[in-house]
C-alpha positions as CSV (number, residue, x, y, z in Angstrom):
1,X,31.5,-10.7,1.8
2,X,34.2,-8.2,2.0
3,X,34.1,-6.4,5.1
4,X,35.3,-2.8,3.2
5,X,32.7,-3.5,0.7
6,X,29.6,-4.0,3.3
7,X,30.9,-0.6,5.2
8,X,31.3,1.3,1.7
9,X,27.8,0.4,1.1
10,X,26.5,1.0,4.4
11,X,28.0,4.4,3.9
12,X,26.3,4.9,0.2
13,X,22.8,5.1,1.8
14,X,23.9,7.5,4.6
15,X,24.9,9.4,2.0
16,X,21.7,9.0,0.3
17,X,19.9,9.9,3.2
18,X,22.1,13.3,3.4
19,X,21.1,14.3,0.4
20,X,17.7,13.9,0.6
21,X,17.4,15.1,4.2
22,X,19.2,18.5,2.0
23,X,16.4,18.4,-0.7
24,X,13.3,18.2,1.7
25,X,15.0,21.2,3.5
26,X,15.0,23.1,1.3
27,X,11.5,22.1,-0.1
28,X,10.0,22.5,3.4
29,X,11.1,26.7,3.0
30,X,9.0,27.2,-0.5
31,X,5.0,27.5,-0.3
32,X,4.2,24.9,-2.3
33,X,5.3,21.5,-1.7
34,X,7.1,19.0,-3.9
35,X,8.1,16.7,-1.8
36,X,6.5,13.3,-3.8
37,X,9.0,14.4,-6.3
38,X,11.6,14.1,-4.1
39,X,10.2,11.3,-2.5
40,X,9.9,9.1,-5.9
41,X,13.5,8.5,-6.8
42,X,14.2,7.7,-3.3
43,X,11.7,4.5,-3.4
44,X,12.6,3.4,-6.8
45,X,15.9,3.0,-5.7
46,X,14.2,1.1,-3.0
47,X,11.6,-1.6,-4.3
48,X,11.8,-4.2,-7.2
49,X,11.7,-3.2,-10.7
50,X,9.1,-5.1,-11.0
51,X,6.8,-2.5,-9.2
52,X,6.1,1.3,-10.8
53,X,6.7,4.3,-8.6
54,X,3.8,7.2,-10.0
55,X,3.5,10.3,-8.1
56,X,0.0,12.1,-7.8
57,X,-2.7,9.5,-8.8
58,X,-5.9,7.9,-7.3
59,X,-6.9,4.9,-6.4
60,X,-10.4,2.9,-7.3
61,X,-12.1,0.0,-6.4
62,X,-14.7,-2.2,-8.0
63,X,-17.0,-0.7,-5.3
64,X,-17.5,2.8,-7.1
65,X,-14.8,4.1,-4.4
66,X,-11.8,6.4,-5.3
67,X,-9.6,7.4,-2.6
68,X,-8.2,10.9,-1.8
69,X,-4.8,12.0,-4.3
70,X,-1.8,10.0,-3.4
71,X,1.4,11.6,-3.2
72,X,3.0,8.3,-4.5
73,X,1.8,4.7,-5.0
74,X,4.0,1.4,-5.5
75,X,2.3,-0.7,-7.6
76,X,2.2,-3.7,-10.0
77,X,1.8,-3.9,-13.7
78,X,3.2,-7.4,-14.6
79,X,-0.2,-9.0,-13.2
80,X,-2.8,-6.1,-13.2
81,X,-4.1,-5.2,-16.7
82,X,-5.6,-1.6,-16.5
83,X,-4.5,1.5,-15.2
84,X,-7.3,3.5,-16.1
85,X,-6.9,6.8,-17.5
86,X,-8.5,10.7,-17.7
87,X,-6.1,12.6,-19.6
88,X,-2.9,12.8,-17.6
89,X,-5.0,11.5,-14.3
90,X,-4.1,8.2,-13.8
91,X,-6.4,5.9,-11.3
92,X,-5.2,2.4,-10.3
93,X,-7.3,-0.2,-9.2
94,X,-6.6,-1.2,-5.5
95,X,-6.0,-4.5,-6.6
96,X,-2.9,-3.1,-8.1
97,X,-1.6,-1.4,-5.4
98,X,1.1,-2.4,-2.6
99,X,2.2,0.8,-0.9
100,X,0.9,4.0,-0.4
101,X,2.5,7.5,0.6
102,X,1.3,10.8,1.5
103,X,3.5,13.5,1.8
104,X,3.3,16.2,4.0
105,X,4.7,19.5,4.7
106,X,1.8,22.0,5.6
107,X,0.2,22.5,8.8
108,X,-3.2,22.3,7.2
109,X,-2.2,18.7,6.3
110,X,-1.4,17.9,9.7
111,X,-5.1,18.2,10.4
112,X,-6.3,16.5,7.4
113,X,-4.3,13.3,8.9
114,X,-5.4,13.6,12.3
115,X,-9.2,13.8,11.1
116,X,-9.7,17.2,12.8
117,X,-12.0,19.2,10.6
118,X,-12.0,17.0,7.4
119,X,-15.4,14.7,6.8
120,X,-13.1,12.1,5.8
121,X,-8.6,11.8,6.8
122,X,-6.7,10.3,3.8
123,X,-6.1,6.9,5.8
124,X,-9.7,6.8,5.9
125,X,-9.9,7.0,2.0
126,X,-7.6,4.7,1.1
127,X,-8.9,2.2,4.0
128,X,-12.7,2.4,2.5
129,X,-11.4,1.0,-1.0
130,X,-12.3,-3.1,-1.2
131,X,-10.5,-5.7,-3.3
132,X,-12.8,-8.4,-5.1
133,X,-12.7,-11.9,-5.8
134,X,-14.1,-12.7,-8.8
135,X,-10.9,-13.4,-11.0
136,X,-11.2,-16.6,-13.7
137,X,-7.4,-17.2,-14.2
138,X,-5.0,-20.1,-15.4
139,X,-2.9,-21.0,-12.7
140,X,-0.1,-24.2,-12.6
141,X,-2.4,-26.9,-11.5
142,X,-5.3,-25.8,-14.4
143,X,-7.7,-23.0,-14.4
144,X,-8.9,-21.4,-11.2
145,X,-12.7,-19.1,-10.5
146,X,-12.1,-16.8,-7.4
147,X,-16.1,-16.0,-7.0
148,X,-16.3,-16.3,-3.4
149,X,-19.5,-18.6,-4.0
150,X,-17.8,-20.8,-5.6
151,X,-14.4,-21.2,-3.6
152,X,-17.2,-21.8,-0.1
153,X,-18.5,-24.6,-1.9
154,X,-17.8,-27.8,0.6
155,X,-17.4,-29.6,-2.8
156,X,-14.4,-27.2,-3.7
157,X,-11.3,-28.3,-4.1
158,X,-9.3,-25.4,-3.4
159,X,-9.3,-25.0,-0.2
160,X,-7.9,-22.5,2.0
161,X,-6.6,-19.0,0.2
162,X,-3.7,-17.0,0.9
163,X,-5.3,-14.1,-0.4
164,X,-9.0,-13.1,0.1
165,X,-8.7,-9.1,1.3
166,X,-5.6,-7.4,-0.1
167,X,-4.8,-3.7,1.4
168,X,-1.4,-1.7,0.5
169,X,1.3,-0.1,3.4
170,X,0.7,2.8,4.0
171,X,3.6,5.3,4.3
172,X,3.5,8.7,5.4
173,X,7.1,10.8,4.6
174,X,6.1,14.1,6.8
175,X,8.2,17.4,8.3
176,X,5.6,17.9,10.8
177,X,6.4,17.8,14.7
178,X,4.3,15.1,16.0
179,X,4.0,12.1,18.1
180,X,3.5,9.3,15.7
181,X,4.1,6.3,18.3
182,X,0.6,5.7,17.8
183,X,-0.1,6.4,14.4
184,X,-2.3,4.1,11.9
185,X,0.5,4.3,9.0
186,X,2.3,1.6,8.9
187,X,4.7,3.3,8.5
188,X,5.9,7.1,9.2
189,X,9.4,8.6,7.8
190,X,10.2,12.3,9.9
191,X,12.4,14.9,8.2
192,X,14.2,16.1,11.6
193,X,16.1,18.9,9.5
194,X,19.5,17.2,10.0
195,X,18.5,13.6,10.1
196,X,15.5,11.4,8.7
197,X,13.6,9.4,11.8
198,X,12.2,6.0,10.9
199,X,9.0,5.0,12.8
200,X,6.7,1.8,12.8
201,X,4.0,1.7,15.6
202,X,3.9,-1.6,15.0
203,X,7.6,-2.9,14.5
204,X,7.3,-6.1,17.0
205,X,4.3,-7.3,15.6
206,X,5.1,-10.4,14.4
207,X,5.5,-11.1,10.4
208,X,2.7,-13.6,10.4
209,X,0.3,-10.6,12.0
210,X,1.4,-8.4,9.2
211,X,0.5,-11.4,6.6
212,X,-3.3,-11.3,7.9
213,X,-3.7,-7.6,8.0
214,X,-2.3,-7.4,4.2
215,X,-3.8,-10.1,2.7
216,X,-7.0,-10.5,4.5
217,X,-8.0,-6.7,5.7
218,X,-11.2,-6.4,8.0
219,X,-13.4,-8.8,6.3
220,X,-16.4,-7.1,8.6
221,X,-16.7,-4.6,5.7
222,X,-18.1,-7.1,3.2
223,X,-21.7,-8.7,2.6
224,X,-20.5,-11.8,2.6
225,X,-17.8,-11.5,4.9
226,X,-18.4,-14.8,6.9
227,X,-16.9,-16.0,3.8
228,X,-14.2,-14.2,3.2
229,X,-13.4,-15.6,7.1
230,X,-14.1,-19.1,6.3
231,X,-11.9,-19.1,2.9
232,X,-8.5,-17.2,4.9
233,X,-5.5,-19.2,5.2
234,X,-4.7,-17.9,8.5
235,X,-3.6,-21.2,10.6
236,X,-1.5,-21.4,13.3
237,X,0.8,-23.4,11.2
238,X,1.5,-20.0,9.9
239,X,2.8,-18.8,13.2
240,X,5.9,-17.0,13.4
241,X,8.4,-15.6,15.8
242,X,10.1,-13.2,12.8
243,X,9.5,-9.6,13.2
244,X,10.3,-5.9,11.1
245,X,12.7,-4.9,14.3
246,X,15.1,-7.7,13.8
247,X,15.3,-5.8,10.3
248,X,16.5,-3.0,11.7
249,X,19.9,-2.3,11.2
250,X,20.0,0.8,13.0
251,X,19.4,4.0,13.8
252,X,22.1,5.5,11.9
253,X,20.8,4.0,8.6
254,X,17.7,4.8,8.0
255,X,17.2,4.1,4.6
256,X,19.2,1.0,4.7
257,X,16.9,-0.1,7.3
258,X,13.6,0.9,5.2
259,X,14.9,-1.1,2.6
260,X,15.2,-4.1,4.3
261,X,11.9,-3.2,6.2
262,X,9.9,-2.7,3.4
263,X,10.9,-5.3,1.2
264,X,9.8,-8.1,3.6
265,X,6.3,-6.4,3.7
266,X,6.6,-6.3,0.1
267,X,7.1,-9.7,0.2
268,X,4.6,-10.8,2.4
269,X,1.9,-9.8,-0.3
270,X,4.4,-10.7,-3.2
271,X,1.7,-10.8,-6.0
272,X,-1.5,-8.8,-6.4
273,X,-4.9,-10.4,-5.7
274,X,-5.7,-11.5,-9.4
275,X,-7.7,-8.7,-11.1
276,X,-11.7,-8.8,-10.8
277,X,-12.4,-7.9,-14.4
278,X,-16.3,-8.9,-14.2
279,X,-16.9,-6.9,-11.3
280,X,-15.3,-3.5,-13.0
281,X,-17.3,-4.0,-16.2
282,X,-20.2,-4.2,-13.7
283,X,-19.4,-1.0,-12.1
284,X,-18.8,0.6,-15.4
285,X,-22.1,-0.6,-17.0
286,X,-24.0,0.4,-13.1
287,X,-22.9,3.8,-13.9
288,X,-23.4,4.0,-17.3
289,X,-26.8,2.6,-17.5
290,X,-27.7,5.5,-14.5
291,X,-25.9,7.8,-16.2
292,X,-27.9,7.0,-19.1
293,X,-31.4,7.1,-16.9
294,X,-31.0,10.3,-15.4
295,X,-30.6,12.1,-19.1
296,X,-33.5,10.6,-20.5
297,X,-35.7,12.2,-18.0
């Protein structure tokens, strides 16, 4: 490739990065926050067309839980059916959902993240929320049921699955002085007034690490999780030396970087667990049928 070409774009996302470092400057100066909205265009530009980019939604599980507002969420709708609806509230199932970011720009915020006088942090909200399997979809080899029971069989033929626990990255685009070296976002981006700081606590982990905690999140939280650990493809044939700092391409391209960064992570789920829909209709009818209960009373 054309060397001049490679520096002009190189160049393109510093630019990029100007502008927006401008934008959140100036938002950081008004009392009310709007920061997701310049946040938005900035990761569509980023991620696949094949994911959506909404600002200001919740997110549900099959479980009954919904998660505190998200500021943005990168998610699928090629391979997840519903995004439910309440007026102009949108909530997506977790199943849906491959990235998460909260933006911040209030001090009251900083202590909502650091847990200090909130019952329950927004990490902890999104963290709760539980993926299912129970999916009966057609896949290449013929049709494939994801009930847990049926996959542990020791006459199943399935074997081993990639996917049993799905979670989504969690971003957090902040203005806030802190030290986030230890942080439990996956990621954190810092507006520095006159430059944008990129950090990931966990940038040498190795890619095959970061496969396991995305597709196979803390199984402990589930009934039947010595399952869940029985049925996850997580071999040491999937061992890997790879990691998100060789991605890096430096510190004076930061959105360059996160592009490249975040796009392997993306990759590394690639497709949504395949949508429970029994297990929704049971939450729907649980609540409905309670719902129903409590007014005849």
């Amino acid at each position: 490739m054309n060397e001049e070409v490679i520096t002009k774009l190189a160049k393109n996302y510093c630019n990029l990065e100007q502008t927006l470092i401008e934008e959140l400057n100036i938002d950081r100066q008004s009392d009310v926050s709007s920061a997701e909205e310049i946040w938005q265009p900035v990761f569509r530009r980023i991620v696949p067309t094949k994911f959506n980019v909404e600002k200001n939604v919740y997110i549900i599980d099959s479980h009954q839980n919904v998660s505190q507002k998200v500021s943005l969420a990168i998610y699928d709708e090629q391979y997840t059916p519903y995004i439910f609806n309440y007026g102009t509230i949108k909530y997506i199932p977790i199943e849906a959902v491959f990235a998460v970011v909260l933006c911040e720009n209030e001090e009251d915020k900083k202590r909502e993240t650091e847990g200090q006088g909130a019952e329950e942090t927004w990490l902890q909200s999104i963290q709760k929320l539980k993926t299912e399997m129970n999916a009966y979809v057609r896949i290449q080899p013929g049709v494939l049921d994801t009930n847990i029971d049926l996959l542990y069989k020791k006459e199943s033929n399935h074997g081993k699955q990639s996917q049993t626990s799905t979670r989504p990255i969690t971003i957090l685009c902040t203005a806030i002085d802190n030290n986030y070296e230890d942080s439990e976002f996956d990621l954190v981006l810092k507006n520095d007034e006159s430059k944008l700081k990129k950090m990931i606590p966990n940038e040498n982990r190795s890619l095959d690490k970061w496969s396991d905690c995305l597709n196979h999140y803390c199984h402990d939280r589930y009934e039947n999780n010595d399952k869940l650990k029985a049925l996850a493809n997580t071999s040491e044939e999937n061992k890997s030396n790879r990691t998100l700092e060789s991605l890096n391409v430096g510190d004076q391209n930061v959105l360059l970087s996160l592009m490249f960064q975040l796009n392997q992570l993306l990759m590394l789920i690639n497709n949504p667990i395949f949508f429970p829909h029994e297990s929704y209709v049971k939450a729907f009818k649980e609540v409905i049928s309670d719902a129903g209960t409590k007014k005849s009373k």
